[in-house]
Each structure stands twice: as structure tokens, then as C-alpha cells.
C-alpha positions as CSV (number, residue, x, y, z in Angstrom):
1,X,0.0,0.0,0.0
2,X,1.0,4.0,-0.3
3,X,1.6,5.8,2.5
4,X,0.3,9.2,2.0
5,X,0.0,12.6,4.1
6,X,-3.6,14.7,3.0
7,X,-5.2,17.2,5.2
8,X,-8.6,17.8,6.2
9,X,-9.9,20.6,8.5
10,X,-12.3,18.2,10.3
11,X,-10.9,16.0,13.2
12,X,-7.7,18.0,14.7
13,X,-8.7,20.9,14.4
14,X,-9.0,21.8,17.8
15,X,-5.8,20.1,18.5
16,X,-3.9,23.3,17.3
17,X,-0.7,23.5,14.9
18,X,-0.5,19.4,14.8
19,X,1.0,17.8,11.7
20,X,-1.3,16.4,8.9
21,X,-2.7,13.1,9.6
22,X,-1.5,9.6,7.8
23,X,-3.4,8.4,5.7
24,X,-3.1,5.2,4.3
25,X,-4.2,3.7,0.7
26,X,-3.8,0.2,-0.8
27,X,-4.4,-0.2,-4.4
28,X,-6.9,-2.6,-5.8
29,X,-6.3,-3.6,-9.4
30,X,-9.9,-5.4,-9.4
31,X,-11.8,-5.9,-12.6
32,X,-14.6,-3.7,-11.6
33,X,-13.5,-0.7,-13.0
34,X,-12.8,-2.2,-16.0
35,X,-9.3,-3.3,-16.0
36,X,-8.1,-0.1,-14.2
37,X,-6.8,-0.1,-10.5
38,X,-7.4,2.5,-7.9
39,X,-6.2,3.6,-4.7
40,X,-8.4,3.2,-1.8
41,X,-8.1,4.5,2.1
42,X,-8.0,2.3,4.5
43,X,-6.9,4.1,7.5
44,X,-6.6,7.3,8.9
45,X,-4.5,8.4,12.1
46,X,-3.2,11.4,13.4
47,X,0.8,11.6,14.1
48,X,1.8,11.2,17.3
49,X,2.9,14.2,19.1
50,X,6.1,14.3,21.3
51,X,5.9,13.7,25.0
52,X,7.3,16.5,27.3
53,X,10.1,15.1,29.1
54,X,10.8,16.1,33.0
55,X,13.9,18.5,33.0
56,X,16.9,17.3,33.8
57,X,18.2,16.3,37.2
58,X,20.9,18.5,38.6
59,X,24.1,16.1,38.8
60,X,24.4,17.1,42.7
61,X,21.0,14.7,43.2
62,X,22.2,12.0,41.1
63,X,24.3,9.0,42.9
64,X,27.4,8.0,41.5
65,X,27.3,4.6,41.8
66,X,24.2,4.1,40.4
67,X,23.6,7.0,38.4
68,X,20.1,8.0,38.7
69,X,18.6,10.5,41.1
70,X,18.6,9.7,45.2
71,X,15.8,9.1,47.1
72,X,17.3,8.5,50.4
73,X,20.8,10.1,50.1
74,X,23.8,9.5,52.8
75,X,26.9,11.1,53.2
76,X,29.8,8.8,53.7
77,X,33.2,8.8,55.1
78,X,34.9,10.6,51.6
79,X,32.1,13.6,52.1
80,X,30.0,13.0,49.0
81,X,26.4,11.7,49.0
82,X,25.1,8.3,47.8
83,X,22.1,6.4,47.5
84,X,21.3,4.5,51.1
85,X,21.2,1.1,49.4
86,X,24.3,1.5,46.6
87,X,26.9,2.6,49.0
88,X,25.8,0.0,51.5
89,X,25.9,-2.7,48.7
90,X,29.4,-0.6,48.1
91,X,30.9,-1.2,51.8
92,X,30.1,-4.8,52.1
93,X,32.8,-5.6,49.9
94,X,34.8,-2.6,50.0
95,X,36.4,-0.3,52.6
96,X,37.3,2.2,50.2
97,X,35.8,4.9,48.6
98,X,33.8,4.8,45.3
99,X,35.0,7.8,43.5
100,X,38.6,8.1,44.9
101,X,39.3,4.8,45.7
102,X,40.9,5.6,48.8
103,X,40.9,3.5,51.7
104,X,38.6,5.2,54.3
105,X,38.7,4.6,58.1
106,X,35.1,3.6,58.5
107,X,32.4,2.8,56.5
108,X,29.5,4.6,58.7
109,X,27.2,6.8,56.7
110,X,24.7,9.1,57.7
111,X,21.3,10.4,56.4
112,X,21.7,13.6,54.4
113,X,18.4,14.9,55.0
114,X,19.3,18.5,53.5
115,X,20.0,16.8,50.2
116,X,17.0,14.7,50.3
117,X,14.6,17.9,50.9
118,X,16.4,19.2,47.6
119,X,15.7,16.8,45.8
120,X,12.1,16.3,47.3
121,X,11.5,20.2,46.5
122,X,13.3,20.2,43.2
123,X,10.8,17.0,41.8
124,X,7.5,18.9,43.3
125,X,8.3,22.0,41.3
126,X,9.1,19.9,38.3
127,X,5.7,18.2,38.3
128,X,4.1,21.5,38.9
129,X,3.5,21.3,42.7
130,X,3.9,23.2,45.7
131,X,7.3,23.7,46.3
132,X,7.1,24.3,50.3
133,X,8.2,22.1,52.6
């Protein structure tokens, strides 16, 4: 079949500037119209339009062991912030750290609860909410 772009002013138009619909025809070169083919429709759908993507996180909320934003952030021994469960996973087979590779002197980590309101404020304003807390 042809794949074909036509517009018509009837289904999108409340849609706003959208692009033309596909359209798509098949030809039938059936003896009915004596001995001649013709394209026919068969469907009809509109183009799909891009999804908005969240913005960015800012690389201060993303863990660098795992590399995707924190949800329960702690600040080890080397004074950066990872994710609870990565650097936990991190310090039962290591005693060093994960981005200098320096041997620490203890592997205790504690809750960074300033970064995790960050991050907490930063997602509510990207997903258009109220940013107090």
C-alpha cells in the first residue's frame, strides 16, 4: 500500500498546529472498474505528538554509583552523597571509597536529609506542585 500525508480541517482541528494526519491507501487492481486499479483509504491516524520530558536532574541529586537520582541520600566517610542502598551494597565488599578509591577509616554513613529535601523540593516543582516544605 501507499503511504500518504492529505489534510482535512475536520478531526484535529481543535488540537492546534499538529501535523497532517496519515493516511493510508492500498491499491486494488480489481476488474470492476474495467481493467483499471485504484487507490483506496483504508486508514486514517493522526501523528503522534512528542511527550514533554521532565527536565533534567541536577548532577548534585544523582548517585554516582548508580547514576540515577537519590531518594534516600547519605553522606559517607569521603564527604559525597550516595544512595542508602548503593553505597551499602558498596561497603560490604569494599572499605574504600567509590569515586577516589581511597581506603577510608570507616564505613559509617549518615542520612543527608538537606539533600533529600532538595531533591524532594526540586521534583515537586518539576511536576508543577507546591514547592514548600
Amino acid at each position: 500500500g501507499r503511504i500518504d500525508r492529505e489534510r482535512e480541517g475536520d478531526d484535529d482541528a481543535d488540537d492546534g498546529p499538529a501535523s497532517p494526519p496519515l493516511v493510508v491507501y492500498r491499491w486494488d487492481d480489481s476488474e470492476t472498474d474495467g481493467g483499471r486499479g485504484n487507490w483506496t483509504r483504508v486508514a486514517r491516524a493522526s501523528t503522534p505528538r512528542a511527550r514533554r520530558s521532565p527536565p533534567p536532574v541536577p548532577n548534585e541529586y544523582v548517585c554516582p554509583i548508580t547514576l540515577n537520582a537519590m531518594v534516600d541520600p547519605c553522606l559517607a566517610p569521603d564527604g559525597h552523597s550516595y544512595e542508602r542502598a548503593a553505597i551499602t551494597h558498596w561497603f560490604s565488599t569494599h572499605t574504600t571509597s567509590p569515586l577516589t578509591n581511597q581506603r577510608l577509616d570507616s564505613t559509617s554513613i549518615l542520612p543527608n536529609h538537606a539533600l533529600r529535601k532538595a531533591i524532594v523540593r526540586f521534583r515537586e516543582g518539576a511536576a508543577g506542585g507546591d514547592a514548600a516544605g
